[in-house]
NUVEX-483904 format. One record per residue (C-alpha): x, y, z; residue number from 1; residue in one letter. Coordinates in nm, 4 decimals, always signed. Layout:
R       c1       c2       c3 seq type
R        X        Y        Z NUM    A
...
REM end
This chain:
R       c1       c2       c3 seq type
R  +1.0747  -2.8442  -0.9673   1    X
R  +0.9137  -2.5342  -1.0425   2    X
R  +0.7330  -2.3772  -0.7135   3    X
R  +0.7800  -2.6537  -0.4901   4    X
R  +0.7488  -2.5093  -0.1912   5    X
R  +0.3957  -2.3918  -0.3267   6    X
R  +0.3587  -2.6920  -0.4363   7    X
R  +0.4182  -2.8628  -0.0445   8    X
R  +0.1612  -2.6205  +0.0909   9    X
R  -0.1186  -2.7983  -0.1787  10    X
R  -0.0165  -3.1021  -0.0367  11    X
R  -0.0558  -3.0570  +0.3215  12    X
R  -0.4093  -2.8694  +0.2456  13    X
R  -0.4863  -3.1480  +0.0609  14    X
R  -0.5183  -3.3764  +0.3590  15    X
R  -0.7986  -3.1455  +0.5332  16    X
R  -1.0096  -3.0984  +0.1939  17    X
R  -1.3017  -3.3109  +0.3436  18    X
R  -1.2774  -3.0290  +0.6988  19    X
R  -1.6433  -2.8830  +0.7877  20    X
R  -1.6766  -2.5416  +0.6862  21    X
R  -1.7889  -2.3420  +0.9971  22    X
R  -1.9803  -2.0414  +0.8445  23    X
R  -1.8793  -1.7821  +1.1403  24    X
R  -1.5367  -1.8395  +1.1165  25    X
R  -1.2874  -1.5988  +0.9276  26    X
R  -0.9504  -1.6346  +0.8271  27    X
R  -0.6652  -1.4157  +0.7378  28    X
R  -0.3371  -1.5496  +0.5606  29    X
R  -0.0766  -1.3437  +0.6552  30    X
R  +0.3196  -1.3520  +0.7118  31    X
R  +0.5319  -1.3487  +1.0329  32    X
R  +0.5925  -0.9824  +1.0347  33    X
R  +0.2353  -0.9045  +0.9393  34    X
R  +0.2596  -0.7087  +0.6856  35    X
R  -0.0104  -0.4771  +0.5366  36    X
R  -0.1884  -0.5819  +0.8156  37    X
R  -0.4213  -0.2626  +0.8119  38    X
R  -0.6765  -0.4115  +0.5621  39    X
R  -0.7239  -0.7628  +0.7794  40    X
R  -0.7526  -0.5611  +1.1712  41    X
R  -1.0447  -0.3439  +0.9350  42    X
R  -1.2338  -0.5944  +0.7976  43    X
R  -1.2051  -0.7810  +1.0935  44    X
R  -1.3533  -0.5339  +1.3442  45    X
R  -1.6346  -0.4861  +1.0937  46    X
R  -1.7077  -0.8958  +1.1134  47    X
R  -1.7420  -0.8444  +1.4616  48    X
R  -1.9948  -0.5987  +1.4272  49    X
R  -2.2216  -0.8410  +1.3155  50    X
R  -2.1772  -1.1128  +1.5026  51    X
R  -2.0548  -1.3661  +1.7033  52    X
R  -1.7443  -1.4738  +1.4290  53    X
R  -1.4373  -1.7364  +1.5037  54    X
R  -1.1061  -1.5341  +1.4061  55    X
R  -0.7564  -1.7343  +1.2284  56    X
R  -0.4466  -1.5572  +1.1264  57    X
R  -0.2721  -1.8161  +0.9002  58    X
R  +0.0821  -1.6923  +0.8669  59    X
R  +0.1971  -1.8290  +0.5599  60    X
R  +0.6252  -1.8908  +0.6487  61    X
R  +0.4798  -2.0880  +0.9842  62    X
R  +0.4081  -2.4688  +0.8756  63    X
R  +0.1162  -2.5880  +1.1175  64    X
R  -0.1272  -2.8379  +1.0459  65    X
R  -0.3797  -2.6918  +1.2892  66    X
R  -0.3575  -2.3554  +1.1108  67    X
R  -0.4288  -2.5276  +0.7827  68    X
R  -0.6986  -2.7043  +0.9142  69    X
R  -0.8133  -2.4244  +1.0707  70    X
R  -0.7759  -2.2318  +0.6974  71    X
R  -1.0002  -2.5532  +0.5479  72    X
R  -1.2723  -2.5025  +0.7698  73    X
R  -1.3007  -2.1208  +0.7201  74    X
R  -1.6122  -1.9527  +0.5289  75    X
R  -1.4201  -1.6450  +0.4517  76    X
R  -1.0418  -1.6615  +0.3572  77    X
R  -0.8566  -1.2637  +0.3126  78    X
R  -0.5681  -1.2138  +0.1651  79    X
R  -0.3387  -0.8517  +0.1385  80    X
R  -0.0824  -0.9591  -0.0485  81    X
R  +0.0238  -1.2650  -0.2935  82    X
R  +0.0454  -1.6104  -0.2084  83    X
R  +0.1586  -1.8504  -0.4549  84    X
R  +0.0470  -2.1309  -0.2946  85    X
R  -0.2756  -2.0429  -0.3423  86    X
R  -0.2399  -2.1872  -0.7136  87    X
R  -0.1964  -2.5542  -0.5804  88    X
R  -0.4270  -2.5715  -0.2947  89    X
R  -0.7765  -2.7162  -0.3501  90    X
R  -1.0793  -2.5336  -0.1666  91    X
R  -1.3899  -2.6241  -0.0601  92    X
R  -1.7106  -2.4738  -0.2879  93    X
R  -1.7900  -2.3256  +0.0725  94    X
R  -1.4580  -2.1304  +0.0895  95    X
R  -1.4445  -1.7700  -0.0237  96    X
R  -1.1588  -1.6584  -0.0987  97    X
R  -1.0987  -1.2798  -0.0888  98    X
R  -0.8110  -1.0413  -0.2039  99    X
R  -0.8076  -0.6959  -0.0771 100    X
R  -0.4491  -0.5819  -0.1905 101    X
R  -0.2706  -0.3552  +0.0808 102    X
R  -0.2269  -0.0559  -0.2095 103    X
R  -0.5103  +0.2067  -0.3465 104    X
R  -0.5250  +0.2544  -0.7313 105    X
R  -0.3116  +0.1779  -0.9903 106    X
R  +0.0400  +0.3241  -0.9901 107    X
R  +0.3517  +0.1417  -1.1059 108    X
R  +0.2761  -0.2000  -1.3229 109    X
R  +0.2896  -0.5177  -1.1373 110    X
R  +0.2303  -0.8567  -1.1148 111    X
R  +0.1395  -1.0174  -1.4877 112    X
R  +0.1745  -0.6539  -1.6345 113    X
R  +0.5095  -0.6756  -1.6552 114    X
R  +0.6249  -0.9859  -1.5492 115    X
R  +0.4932  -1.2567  -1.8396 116    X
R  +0.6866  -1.5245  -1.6705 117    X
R  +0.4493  -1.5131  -1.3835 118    X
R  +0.1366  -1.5399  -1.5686 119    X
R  +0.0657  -1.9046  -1.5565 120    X
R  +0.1033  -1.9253  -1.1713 121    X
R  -0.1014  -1.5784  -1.1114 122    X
R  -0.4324  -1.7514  -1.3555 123    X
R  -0.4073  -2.0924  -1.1567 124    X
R  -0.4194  -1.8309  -0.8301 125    X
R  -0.7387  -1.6281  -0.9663 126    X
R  -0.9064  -1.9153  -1.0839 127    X
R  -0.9202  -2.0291  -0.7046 128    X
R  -0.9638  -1.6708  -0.5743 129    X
R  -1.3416  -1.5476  -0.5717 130    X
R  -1.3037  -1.1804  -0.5196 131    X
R  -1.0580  -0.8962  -0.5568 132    X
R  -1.1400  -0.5881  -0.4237 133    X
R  -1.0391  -0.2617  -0.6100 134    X
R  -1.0879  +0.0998  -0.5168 135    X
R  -1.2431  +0.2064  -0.8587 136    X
R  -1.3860  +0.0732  -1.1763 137    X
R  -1.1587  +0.2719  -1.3395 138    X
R  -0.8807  +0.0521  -1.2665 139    X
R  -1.0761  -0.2887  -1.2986 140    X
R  -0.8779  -0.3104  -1.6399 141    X
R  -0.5198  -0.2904  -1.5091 142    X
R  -0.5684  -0.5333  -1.1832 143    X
R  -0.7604  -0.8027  -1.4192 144    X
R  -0.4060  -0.7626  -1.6337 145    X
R  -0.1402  -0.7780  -1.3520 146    X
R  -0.3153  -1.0543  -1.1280 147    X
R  -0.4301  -1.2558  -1.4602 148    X
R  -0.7953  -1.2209  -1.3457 149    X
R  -1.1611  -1.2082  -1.4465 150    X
R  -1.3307  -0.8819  -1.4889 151    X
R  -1.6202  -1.0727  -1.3175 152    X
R  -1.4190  -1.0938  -0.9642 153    X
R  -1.3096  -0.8114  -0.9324 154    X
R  -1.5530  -0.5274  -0.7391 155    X
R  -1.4571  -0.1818  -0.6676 156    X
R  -1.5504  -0.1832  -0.3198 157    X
R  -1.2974  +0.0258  -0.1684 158    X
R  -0.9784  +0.0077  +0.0373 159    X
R  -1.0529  -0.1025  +0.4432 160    X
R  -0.7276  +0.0770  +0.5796 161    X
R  -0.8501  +0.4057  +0.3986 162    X
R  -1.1736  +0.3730  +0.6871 163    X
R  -0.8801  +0.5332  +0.9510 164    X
R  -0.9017  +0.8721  +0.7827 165    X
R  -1.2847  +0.8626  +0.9286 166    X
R  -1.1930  +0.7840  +1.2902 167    X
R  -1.1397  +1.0432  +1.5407 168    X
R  -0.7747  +1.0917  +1.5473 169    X
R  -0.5692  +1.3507  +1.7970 170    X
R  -0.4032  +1.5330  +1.5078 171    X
R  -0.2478  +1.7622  +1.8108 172    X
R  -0.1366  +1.4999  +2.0630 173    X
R  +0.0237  +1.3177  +1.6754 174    X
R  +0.1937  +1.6196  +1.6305 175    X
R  +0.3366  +1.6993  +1.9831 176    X
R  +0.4361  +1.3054  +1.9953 177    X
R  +0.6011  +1.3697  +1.7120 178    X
R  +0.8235  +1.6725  +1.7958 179    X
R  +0.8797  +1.5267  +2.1674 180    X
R  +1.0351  +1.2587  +2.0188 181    X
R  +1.2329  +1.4672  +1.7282 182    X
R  +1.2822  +1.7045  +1.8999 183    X
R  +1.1280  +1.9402  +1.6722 184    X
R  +0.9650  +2.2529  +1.7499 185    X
R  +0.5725  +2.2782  +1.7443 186    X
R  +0.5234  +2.5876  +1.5258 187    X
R  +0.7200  +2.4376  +1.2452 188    X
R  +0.5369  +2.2738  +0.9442 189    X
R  +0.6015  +1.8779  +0.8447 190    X
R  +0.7829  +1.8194  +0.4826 191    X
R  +0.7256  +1.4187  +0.4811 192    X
R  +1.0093  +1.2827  +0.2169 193    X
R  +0.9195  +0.9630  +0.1368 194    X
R  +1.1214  +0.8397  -0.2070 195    X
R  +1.0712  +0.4464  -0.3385 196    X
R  +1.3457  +0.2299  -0.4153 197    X
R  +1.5161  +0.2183  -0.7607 198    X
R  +1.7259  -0.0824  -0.9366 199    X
R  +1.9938  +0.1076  -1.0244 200    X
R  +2.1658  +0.1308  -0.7082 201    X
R  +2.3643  +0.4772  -0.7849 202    X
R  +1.9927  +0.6499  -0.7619 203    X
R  +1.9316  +0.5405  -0.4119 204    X
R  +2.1125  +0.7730  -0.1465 205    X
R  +1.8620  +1.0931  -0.1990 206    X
R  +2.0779  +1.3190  -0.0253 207    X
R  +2.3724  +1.3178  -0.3242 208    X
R  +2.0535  +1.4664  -0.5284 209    X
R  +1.8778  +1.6657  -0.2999 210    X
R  +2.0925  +1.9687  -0.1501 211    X
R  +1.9937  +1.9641  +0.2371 212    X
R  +2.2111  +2.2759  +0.3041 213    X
R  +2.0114  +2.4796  +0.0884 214    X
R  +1.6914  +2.3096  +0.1538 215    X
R  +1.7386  +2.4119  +0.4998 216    X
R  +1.8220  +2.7625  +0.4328 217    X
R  +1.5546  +2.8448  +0.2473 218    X
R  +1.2767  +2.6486  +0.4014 219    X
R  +1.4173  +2.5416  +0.7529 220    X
R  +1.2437  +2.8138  +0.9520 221    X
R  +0.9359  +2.6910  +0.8601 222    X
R  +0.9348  +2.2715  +0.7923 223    X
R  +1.1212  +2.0143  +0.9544 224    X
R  +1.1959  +1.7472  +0.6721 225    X
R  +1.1201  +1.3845  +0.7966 226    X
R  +1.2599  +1.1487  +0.5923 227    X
R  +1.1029  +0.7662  +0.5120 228    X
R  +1.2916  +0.5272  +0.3191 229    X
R  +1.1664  +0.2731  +0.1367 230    X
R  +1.3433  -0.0647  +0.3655 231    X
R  +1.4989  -0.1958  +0.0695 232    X
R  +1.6692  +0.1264  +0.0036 233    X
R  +1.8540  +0.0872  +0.3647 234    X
R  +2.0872  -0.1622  +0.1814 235    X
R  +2.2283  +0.1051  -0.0438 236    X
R  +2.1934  +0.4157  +0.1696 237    X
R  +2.4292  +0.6154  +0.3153 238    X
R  +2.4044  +0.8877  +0.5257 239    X
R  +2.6679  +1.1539  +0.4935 240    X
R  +2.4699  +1.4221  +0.6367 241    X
R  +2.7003  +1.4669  +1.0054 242    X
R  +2.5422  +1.7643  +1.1279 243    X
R  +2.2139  +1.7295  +1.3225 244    X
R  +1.8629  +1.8800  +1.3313 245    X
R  +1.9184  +1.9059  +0.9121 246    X
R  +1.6162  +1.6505  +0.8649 247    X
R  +1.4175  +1.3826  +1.1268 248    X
R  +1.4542  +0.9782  +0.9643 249    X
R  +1.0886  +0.8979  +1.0549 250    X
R  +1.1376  +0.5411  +0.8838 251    X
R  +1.0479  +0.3517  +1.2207 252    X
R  +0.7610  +0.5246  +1.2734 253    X
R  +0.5163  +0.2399  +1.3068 254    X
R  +0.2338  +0.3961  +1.1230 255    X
R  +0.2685  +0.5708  +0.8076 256    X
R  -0.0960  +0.7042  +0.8200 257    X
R  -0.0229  +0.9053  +1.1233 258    X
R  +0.2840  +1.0433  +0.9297 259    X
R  +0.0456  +1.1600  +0.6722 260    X
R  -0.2636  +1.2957  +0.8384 261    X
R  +0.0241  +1.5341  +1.0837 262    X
R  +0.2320  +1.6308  +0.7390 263    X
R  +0.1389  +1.9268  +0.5514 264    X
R  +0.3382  +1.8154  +0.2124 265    X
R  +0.4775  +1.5096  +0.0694 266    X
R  +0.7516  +1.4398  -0.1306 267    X
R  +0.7999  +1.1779  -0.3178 268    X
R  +0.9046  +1.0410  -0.7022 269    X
R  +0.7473  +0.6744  -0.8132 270    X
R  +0.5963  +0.5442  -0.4722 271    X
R  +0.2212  +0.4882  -0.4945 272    X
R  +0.2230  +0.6704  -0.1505 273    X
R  +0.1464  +0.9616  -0.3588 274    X
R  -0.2332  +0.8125  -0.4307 275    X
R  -0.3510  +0.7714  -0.0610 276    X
R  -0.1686  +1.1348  +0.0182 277    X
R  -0.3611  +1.2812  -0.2382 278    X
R  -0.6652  +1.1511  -0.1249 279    X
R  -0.6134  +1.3594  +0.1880 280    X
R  -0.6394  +1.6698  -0.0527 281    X
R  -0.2626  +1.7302  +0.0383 282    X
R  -0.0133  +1.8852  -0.1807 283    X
R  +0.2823  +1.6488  -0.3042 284    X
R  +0.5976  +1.6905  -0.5405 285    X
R  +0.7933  +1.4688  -0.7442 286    X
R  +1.1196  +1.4962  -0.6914 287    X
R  +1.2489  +1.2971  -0.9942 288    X
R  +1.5869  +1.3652  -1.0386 289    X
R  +1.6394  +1.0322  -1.2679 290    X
R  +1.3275  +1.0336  -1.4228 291    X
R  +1.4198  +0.9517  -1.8032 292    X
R  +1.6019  +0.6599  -1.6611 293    X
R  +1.3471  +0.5334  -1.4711 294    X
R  +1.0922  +0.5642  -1.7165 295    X
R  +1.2998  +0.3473  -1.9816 296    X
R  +1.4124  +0.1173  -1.7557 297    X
R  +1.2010  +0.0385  -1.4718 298    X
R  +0.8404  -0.1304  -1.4910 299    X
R  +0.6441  +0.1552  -1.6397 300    X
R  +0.3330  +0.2901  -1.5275 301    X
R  -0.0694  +0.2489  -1.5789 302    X
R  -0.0945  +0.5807  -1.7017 303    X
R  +0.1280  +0.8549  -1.8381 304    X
R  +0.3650  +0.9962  -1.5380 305    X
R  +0.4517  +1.3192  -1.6643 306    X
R  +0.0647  +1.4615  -1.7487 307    X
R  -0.1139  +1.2362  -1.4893 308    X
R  +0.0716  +1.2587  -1.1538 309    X
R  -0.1009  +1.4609  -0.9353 310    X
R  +0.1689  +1.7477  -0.8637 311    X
R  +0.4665  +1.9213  -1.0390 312    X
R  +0.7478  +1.7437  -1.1574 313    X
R  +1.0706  +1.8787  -1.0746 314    X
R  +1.4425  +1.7415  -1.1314 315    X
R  +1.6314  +1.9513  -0.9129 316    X
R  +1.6942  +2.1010  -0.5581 317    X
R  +1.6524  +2.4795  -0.6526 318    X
R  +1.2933  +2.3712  -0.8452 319    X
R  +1.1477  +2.1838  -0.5747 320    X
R  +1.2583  +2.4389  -0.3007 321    X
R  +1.0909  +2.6944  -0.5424 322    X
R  +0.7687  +2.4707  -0.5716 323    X
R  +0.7449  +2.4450  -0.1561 324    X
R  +0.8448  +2.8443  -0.1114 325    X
R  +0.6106  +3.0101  -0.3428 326    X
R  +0.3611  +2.7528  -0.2839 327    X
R  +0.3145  +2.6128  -0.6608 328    X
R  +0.0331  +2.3581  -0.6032 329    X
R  -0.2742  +2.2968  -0.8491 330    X
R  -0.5294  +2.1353  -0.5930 331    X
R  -0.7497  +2.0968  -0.9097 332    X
R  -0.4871  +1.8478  -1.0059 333    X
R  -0.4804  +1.6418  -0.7281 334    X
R  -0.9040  +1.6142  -0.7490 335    X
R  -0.8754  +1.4473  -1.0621 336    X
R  -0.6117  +1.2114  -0.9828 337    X
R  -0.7961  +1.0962  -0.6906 338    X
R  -1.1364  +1.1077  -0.9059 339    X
R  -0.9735  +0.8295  -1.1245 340    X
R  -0.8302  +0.6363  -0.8180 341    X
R  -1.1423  +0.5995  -0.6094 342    X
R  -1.5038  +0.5883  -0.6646 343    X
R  -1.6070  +0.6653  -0.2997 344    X
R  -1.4142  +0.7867  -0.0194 345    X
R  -1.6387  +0.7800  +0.2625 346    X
R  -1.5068  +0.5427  +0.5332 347    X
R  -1.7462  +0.3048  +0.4565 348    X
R  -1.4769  +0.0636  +0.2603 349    X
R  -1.4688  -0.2034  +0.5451 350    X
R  -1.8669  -0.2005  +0.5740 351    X
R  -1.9264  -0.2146  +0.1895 352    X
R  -1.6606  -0.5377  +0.1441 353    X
R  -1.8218  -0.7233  +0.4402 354    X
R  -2.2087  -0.6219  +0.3066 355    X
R  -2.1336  -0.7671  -0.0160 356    X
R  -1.9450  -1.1130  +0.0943 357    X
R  -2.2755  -1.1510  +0.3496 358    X
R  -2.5414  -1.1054  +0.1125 359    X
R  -2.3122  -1.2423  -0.2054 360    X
R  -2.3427  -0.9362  -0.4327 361    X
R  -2.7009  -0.9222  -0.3902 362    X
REM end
């Protein structure tokens, strides 16, 4: 049967549909490695600025019948990422349910954009779901689309993880951490290379593309290059480069907002990394080298790549070593990207969300 694990999940909720509804308590459905978590710790410290509040993590892949009961009896239900159960489980009218999506903007398509099978499964999900937060009404359009959704539910209140760019943060002691444990000297400037994961598997290992020899030569006295991979891309990768000190792999860096406030320009091709970065008013280039390819054959984008992306677009290793040397940045560009990504970027995400679930969009 179609979704039946889902399906299990409505079940077991089903037993605890007549649970009281405690109106302090919060819950947070998350998985095992909690993942995305960012969103959930910032809304959560913002709940306890108001109050005494009761705080659940339900991880979803951990079958527990107190956690479920726990889930039944909560006033406020967050979610970061999809959870198909969702569709078969029946909520109390006291439940609000609230999606806060663990990505700014609207990037690649996703979710019932491109995936029609989906569709069914995604409505019976919004229809229990009372809120989605976006970070613009610009993109109310494309997230209605891809989670099957209301225009209704879905508020452009902001992004909580994007409230860390507001917090007083050691950019010095981030940096020296980082070249203590590189082992990369202090004076040099941070090149953070952080390319997504492709289908076509041949398009994966960035270094038979980019031309670290030369990179080096021409721009290794002044950047280190830290590399992040995508994690499904470590099932394809290969790394041929023997020498050392050519580049830092920064992929188990735990947090990929410290990587960005100490990094002075990003690389990058499709990854929607590229719309948080820019929102730092940091300079980033697209390395596409298969981006014809991509375009025809992977999920597509909201918008068009090649005018809209907010940096040059280059397709080899002597073009973006030219871009980085001579410094070939529009910053105008990267305004109006972020313009038509977020409607305020203020720190005040987490506050905002939490003000409009108290009072109920009054």
């Amino acid at each position: 049967m179609l979704y039946l694990k889902h399906r299990v999940y409505g079940l077991i909720f089903k037993l605890f549909k007549y649970t009281h509804v405690e109106k302090n308590r919060v819950s947070f459905i998350i998985d095992s490695r909690e993942s995305f978590k960012g969103n959930l710790d910032y809304i959560k410290k913002e709940f306890e600025k108001r109050g005494d509040f009761e705080f659940h993590f339900f991880y979803k892949d951990k079958l527990s019948f107190k956690s479920f009961k726990m889930l039944a009896g909560s006033r406020y239900i967050f979610l970061n990422d999809n959870f198909f159960p969702l569709a078969f489980m029946n909520f109390n009218a006291k439940n609000i349910i609230v999606q806060l999506w663990h990505a700014p903007g609207a990037s690649k398509k996703f979710g019932g954009s491109v995936d029609i099978k989906s569709r069914d499964i995604l409505r019976k999900i919004s229809e229990k779901t009372d809120y989605l937060i976006v970070t613009s009404k610009n993109i109310i359009g494309y997230y209605g689309e891809a989670f099957q959704m209301s225009k209704t539910k879905i508020k452009p209140l902001g992004l909580p993880r994007m409230d860390y760019y507001f917090e007083n943060h050691d950019l010095n002691k981030l940096k020296e951490d980082f070249c203590t444990r590189y082992d990369v000297s202090p004076d040099k400037k941070i090149i953070l290379y952080a390319p997504t994961f492709r289908d076509e598997e041949k398009y994966n290992n960035v270094f038979d593309y980019l031309e670290l020899n030369r990179f080096n030569e021409e721009l290794g006295d002044e950047y280190v290059l830290a590399l992040r991979l995508h994690p499904k891309i470590r099932n394809f990768y290969r790394d041929d480069i023997s020498s050392e000190g050519k580049y830092v792999d920064v992929s188990s860096w735990e947090s990929e907002q410290e990587l960005m406030l100490i990094s002075d320009i990003l690389i990058t091709d499709y990854s929607s990394i590229m719309i948080e970065y820019s929102a730092l008013n940091k300079p980033t280039v697209f390395f596409t080298y298969d981006l014809d390819e991509y375009l025809a054959n992977e999920r597509g984008f909201y918008y068009d790549f090649k005018t809209t992306v907010p940096g040059p677009i280059v397709y080899t290793s002597d073009d973006l070593i030219d871009i980085i040397k001579n410094n070939k940045f529009d910053r105008s560009k990267i305004s109006d990207f972020v313009k038509s990504q977020f409607d305020e970027i203020d720190g005040h995400s987490s506050e905002r969300i939490v003000d409009y679930l108290l009072n109920r969009g009054r």
